[in-house]
N, C-alpha and C positions, 0 to 999 in steps of 0.2 A: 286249826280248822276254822272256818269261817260259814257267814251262813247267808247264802244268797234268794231273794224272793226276784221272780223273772215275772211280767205283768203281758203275758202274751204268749205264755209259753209256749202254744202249740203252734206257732210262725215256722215258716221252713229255715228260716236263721236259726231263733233264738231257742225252738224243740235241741237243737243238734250241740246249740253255746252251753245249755245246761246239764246236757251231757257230758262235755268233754268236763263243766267246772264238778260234778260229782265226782265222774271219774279220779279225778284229783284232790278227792277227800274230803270235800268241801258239802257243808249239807245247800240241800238244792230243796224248793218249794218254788209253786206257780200255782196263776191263775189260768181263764182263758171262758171262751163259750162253751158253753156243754154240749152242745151238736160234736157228733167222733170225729176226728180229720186220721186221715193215715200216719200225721207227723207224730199222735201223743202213741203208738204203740210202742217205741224205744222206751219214752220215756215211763210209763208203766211198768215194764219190761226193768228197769231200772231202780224198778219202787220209790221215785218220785213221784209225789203229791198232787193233784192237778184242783186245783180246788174253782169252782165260780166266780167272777167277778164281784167284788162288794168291799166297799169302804171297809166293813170289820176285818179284813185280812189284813189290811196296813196296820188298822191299829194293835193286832193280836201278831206280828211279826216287824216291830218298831225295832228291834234288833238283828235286822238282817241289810244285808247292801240291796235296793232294787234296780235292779234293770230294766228299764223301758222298752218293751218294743218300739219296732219305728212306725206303727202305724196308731200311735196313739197319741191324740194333742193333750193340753191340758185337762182339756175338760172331763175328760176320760175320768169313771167315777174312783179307780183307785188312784191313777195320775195325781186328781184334785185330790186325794185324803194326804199323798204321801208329800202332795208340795204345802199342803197346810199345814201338817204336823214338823215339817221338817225336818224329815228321815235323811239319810242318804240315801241320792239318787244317782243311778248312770243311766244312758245312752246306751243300748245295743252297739252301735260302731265303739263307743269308747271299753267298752267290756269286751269287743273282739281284738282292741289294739292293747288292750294287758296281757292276751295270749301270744300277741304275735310281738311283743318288747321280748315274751321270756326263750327263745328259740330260734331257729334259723327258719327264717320264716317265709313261705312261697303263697304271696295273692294270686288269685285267676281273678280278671274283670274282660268284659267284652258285653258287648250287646248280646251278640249269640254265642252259645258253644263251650259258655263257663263253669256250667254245673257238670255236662257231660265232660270237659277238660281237667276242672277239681276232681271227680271222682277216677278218675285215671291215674291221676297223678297221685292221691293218696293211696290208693291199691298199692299199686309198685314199690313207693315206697315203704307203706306198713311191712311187708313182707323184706325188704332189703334191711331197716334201720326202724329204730324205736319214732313216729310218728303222730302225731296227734293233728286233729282235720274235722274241719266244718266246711259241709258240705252244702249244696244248698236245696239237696233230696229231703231233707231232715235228717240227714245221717251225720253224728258227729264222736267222737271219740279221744278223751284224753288219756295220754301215758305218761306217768312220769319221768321227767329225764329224760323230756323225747328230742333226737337229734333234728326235727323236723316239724317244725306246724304249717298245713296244708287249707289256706280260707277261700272261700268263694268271695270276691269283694265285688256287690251288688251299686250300681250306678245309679239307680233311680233317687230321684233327690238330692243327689250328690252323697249318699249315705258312706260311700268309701274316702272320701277326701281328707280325712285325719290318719290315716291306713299309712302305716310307713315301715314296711315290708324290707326284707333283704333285695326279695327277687320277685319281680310280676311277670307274669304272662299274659300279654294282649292280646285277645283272638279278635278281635274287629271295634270299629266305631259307625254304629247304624243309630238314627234316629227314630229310635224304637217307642219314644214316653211324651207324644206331643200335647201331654197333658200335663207336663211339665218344663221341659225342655222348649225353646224357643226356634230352634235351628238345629243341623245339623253342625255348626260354629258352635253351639253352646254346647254340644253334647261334646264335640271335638277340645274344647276349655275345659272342662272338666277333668277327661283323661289326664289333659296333659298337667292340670292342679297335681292329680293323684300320680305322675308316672314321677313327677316333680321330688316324691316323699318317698322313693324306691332308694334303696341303699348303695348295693353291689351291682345289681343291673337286670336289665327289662328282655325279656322276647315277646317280639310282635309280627304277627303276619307280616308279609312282606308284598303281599300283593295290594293290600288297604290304604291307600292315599292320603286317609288321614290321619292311619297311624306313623303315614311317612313324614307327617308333618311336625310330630313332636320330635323335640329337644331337650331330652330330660338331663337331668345332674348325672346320673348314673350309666354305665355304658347298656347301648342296646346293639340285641339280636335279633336279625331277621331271621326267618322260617320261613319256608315257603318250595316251590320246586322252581323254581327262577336260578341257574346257577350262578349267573351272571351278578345277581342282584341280590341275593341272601346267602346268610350266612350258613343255615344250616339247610340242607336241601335234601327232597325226598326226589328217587331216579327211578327209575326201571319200575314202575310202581306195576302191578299186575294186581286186579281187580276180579274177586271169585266169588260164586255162593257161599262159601266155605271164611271170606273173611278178606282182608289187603295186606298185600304184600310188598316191599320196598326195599330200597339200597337208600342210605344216611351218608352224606360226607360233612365234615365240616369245613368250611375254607379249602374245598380241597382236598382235605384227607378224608380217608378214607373211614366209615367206624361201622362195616358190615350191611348184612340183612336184619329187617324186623318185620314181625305181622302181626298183627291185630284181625281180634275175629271179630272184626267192626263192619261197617258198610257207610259207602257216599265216601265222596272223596275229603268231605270237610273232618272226618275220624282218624284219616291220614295224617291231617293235619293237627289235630289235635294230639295225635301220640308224637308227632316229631316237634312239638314248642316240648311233652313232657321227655321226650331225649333228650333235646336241648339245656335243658333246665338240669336232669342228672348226668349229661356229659360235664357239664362246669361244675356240680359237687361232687366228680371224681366217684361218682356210683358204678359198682361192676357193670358193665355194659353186658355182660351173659347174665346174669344176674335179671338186669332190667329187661333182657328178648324171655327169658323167662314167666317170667310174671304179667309182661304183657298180654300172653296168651293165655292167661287164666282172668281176665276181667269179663265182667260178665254185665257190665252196664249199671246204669244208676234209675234211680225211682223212678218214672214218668219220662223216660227218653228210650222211644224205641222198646220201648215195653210189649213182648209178644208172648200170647198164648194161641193153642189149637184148639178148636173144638170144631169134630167130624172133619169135614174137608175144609173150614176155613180158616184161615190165620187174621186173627184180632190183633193190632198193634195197637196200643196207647202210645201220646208222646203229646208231649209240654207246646208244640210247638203253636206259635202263636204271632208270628212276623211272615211277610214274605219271604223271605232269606229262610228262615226258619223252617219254613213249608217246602222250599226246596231242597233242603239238606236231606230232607223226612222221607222226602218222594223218591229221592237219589238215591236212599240207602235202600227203600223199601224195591225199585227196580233191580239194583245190584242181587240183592238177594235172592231176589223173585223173579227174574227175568222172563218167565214164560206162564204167569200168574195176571189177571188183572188187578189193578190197582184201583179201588175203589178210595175215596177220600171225605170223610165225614168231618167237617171241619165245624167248630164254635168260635164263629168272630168275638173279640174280647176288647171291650171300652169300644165308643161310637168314636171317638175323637182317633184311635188307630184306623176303623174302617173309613172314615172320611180321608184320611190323609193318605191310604195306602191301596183305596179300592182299585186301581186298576192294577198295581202289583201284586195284591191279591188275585184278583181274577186269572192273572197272565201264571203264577206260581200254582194254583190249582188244576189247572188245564193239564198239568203236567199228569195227572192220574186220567182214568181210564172214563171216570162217573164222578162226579161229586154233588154232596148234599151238604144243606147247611144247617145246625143250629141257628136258632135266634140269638140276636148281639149278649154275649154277658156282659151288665156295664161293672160298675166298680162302688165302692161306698164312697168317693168324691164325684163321680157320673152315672147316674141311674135311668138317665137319657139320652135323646140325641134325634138327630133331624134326618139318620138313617137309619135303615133294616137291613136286613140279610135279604129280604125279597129284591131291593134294590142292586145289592151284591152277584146276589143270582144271577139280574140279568145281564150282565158281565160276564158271564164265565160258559164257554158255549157247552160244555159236557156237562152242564146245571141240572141233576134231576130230582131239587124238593127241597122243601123245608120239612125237616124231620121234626116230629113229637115224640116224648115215652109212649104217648101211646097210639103212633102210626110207624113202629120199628115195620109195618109188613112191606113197606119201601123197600126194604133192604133184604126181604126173604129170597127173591129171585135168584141171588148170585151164588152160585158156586165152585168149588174150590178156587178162590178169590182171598187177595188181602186187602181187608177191611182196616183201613189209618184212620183211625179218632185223634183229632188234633186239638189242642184249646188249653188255655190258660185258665177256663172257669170252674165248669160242671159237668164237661163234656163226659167227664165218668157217667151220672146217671143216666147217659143215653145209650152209653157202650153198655152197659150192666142190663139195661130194659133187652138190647139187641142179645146180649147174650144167652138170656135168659130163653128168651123166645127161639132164638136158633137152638140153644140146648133141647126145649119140648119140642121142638119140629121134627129135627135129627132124629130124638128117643122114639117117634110116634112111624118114623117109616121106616125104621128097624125091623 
């Protein structure tokens, strides 16, 4: 047994990395800010340690491996204690590529659609074969001996480019980080770094241009409903409140019906890369239409609760693309519902680059309001607003406060989408709260 110290533990990575290293016997200890995040209740839940930031932690666990989160430079106060004393130190990527040297190992990367494609694909397989999976909800899980490890490999910064996987799944290449990335050609260089480091072989959307453009060492599969043009193709697709429905061929043949109680066509597509993926490791295909129909979704994607007549959806989403997928599934469902859409722009340097995609993705709901921009701890700025945004988007009605939720009291029986990468929780929580006393008071 060994003894690992994680310097960020409550990251949506690296909460879920020290889980799966507990689970594996291993003693586990972190730091992190003391403000609660959703990520540290596994790890609680776990009886791992979460202790405050401070230089005496390094010195009082000089006998442990540390793991770096990736959002800490040096200067970072434990960072600096542990490169001055000179402990051993790893990288998050380099501590997620020890898990994935020891197993048959399955990356998801993509701009969009990677966390909700990772948690899919570790569902099914948990239940079919001994798996172990980091997810990128904060959920992660090791087993020993497991015939499978399932990782979310995150592209920002290049953080997956040492990732050298059996098998990837590529759900798209968007130019989502232009606060890093230079172009869509850099973001498009990067995949192909990392499709470069895949083993046995890759599935990639087949409708993505630019993932038509890599040429990796390993063989690739298309996905997609193109029969012409992919490999593994989804037909006869029938689209219900109740969930999607499809016929699978590979090359041609034939491998049945699936459905997924998913919604929007992009969830289609995500269960048919994780067919894909278990038709080439010879997984019971009844087995996997099984288990399909008992996922029930991941953290922050498409998150729904009721209260009285209205349906609250939480969801991560945070791109144009993103926004559309949200809005697609939230119609499927809801067909005869309005679609109201309360969105938090995230970093000024996305709304600048993407404001009219925005705009033209929003539109697609019934009413939309906006939070104020969240920026980031490298952007606390910027030379736009959300008011700007607004007026761009012709069903624009407000910039919402905690404490002007009475925008939103009008509507009923209506599905209300909070969408955002930032805080957009405390304004769904301020809305709820107030829809709850309104509801209880005209009872």
């Amino acid at each position: 047994m060994s003894k690992y110290y994680f310097i960020g533990i409550k990251g949506t990575g690296m909460g879920p990395l020290a889980q799966i290293v507990h689970d594996q016997g291993h003693e586990v200890i972190g730091s992190d800010i003391e403000q609660y995040t959703y990520t540290q209740a596994p790890l609680e839940a776990a009886g791992i340690e979460i202790l405050p930031f401070s230089s005496k932690n390094v010195d009082a666990h000089q006998d442990a491996t540390f793991v770096r989160g990736n959002a800490f430079g040096d200067e970072q106060v434990e960072v600096a204690r542990a490169l001055a004393l000179g402990v051993k130190m790893i990288s998050y990527p380099e501590a997620v590529q020890e898990q994935i040297a020891q197993t048959t190992s399955i990356a998801v990367a993509g701009a969009h659609g990677k966390t909700s494609t990772t948690g899919l694909l570790a569902h099914v397989l948990k239940n079919i074969a001994p798996t172990s999976y980091l997810v990128g909800d904060g959920t992660g899980r090791g087993v020993p001996n497991s015939r499978f490890f399932v990782v979310e490999a995150d592209e920002y910064r290049r953080h997956f480019k040492d990732y050298a996987p059996d098998y990837a799944i590529l759900t798209n290449i968007d130019f989502d980080h232009p606060d890093y990335y230079t172009d869509i050609n850099d973001v498009t260089s990067a995949f192909s770094d990392f499709a470069n480091n895949v083993k046995k072989a890759i599935f990639a959307w087949g409708d993505d241009k630019h993932l038509r453009q890599l040429h990796p060492k390993a063989d690739i599969y298309y996905y997609g409903v193109n029969p012409t043009r992919d490999d593994f193709v989804a037909q006869n697709i029938r689209k219900s409140t109740k969930g999607s429905h499809f016929d699978v061929t590979y090359r041609g043949k034939d491998l049945g019906e699936f459905s997924v109680p998913l919604y929007g066509q992009h969830s289609i597509l995500n269960a048919l890369a994780v067919i894909a993926v278990a038709y080439m490791e010879k997984v019971d295909l009844d087995l996997l239409r099984e288990y399909l129909m008992t996922f029930t979704g991941v953290k922050r994607r498409f998150s729904e609760k009721h209260i009285a007549d209205i349906t609250v959806i939480d969801d991560y989403a945070h791109h144009p693309s993103e926004i559309d997928a949200t809005l697609d599934a939230a119609r499927q469902k809801y067909p005869d519902k309005q679609i109201i859409a309360i969105f938090q722009p995230h970093t000024f340097s996305r709304v600048i680059a993407y404001k009219d995609e925005f705009a033209r993705s929003l539109n697609a709901a019934d009413k939309v309001y906006l939070a104020n921009i969240f920026g980031s701890a490298r952007e606390q700025s910027g030379t736009i607003t959300s008011e700007d945004l607004g007026k761009e988007i012709e069903k624009f009605g407000g910039i919402i406060e905690e404490s002007n939720m009475g925008l939103l009291m009008p509507y009923q029986n209506a599905v209300m989408v909070f969408m955002g990468a930032g805080d957009i929780e405390k304004y769904e929580f301020a809305y709820e709260k107030l829809l709850g006393q309104l509801r209880t008071d005209l009872q």
